[in-house]
C-alpha positions in Angstrom: 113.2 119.3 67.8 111.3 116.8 69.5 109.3 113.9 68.1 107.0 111.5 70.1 107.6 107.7 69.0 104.4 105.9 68.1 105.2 102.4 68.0 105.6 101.7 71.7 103.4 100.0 74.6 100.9 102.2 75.9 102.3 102.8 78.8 105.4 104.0 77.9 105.9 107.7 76.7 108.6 107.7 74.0 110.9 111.1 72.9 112.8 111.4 70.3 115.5 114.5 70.1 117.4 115.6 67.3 118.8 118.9 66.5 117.6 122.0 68.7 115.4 121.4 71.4 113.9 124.6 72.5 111.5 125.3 75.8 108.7 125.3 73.2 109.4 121.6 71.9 109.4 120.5 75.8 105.9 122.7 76.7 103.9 121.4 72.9 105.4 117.8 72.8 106.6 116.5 76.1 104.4 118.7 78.2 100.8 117.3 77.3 101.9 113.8 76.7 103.7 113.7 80.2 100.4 114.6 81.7 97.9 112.5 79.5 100.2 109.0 80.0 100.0 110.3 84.1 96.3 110.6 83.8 95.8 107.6 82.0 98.5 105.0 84.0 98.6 107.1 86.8 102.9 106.8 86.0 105.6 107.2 84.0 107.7 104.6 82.1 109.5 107.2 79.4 112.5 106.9 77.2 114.8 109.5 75.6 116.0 108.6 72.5 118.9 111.9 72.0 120.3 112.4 68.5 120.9 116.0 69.9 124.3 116.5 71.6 123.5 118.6 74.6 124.5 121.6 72.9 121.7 121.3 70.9 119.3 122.0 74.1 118.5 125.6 74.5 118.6 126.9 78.4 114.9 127.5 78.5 114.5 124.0 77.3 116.5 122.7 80.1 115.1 124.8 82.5 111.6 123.5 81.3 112.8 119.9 81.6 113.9 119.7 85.1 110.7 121.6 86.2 108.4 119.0 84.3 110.5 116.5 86.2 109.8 118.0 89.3 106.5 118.7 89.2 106.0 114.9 88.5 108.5 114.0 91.1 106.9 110.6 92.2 105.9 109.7 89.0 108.4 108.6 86.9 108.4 105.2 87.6 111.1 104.3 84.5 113.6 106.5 82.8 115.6 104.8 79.7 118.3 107.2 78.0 119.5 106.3 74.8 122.4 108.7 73.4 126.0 108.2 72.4 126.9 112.2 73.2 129.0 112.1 76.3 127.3 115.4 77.4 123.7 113.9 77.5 124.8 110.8 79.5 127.0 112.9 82.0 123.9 115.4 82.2 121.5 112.4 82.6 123.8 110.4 85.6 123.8 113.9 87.2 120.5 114.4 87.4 119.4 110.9 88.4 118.7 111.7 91.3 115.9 114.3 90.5 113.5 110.8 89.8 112.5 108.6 92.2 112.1 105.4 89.8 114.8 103.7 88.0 116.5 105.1 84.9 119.0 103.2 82.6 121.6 104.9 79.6 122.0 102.8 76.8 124.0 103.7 73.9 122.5 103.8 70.5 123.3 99.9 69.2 121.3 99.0 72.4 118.1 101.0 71.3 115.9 97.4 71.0 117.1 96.1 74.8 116.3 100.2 76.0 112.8 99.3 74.4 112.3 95.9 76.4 113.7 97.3 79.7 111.5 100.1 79.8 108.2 98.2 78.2 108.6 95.6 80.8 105.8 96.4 83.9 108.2 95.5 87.0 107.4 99.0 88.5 
């Protein structure tokens, strides 16, 4: 399931994962807030808070994942990752180089500097 987190600066678009994460989460949740925060700031500055061990993702969701990223290919200006499961950071540094901007892992005890990196505007 995924959750959007509210507290965070405007320009920053923040997931949270936990448990299944199914193609629909990714088109209902992700989906239209990807394309309002693009609208709006013309960019992306998103973090990924994953509870979910990668298990937990259903094909279609990551299917529907790496198309959103593409389709928004010079976009993302920011990527923060913040998961302990080795399978989500070894998924995330293979796919870094899908997104053009700069994009971080941080484990969970590092959640608060994850929120400052990605808040700050240096991109």
């Amino acid at each position: 399931m995924l959750k959007q987190i509210d507290d965070l600066p405007g320009h920053v678009l923040g997931v949270h994962a936990k448990g299944n994460v199914t193609r629909q989460d990714i088109k209902t949740i992700l989906e239209p807030a990807v394309n309002n925060l693009v609208k709006v700031y013309g960019g992306l500055n998103y973090i990924l808070l994953a509870e979910s061990s990668i298990w937990e993702y259903t094909t279609g969701a990551m299917f529907a994942y790496l198309f959103l990223i593409l389709r928004y290919y010079t976009k993302w200006n920011k990527v923060a990752v913040v998961a302990d499961d080795k399978g989500i950071q070894m998924f995330t540094s293979a796919f870094r180089f899908l997104i053009p901007g700069v994009s971080k892992r941080f484990r969970f005890v590092q959640m608060d500097k994850a929120i400052q990196w990605i808040a700050k505007k240096d991109h």
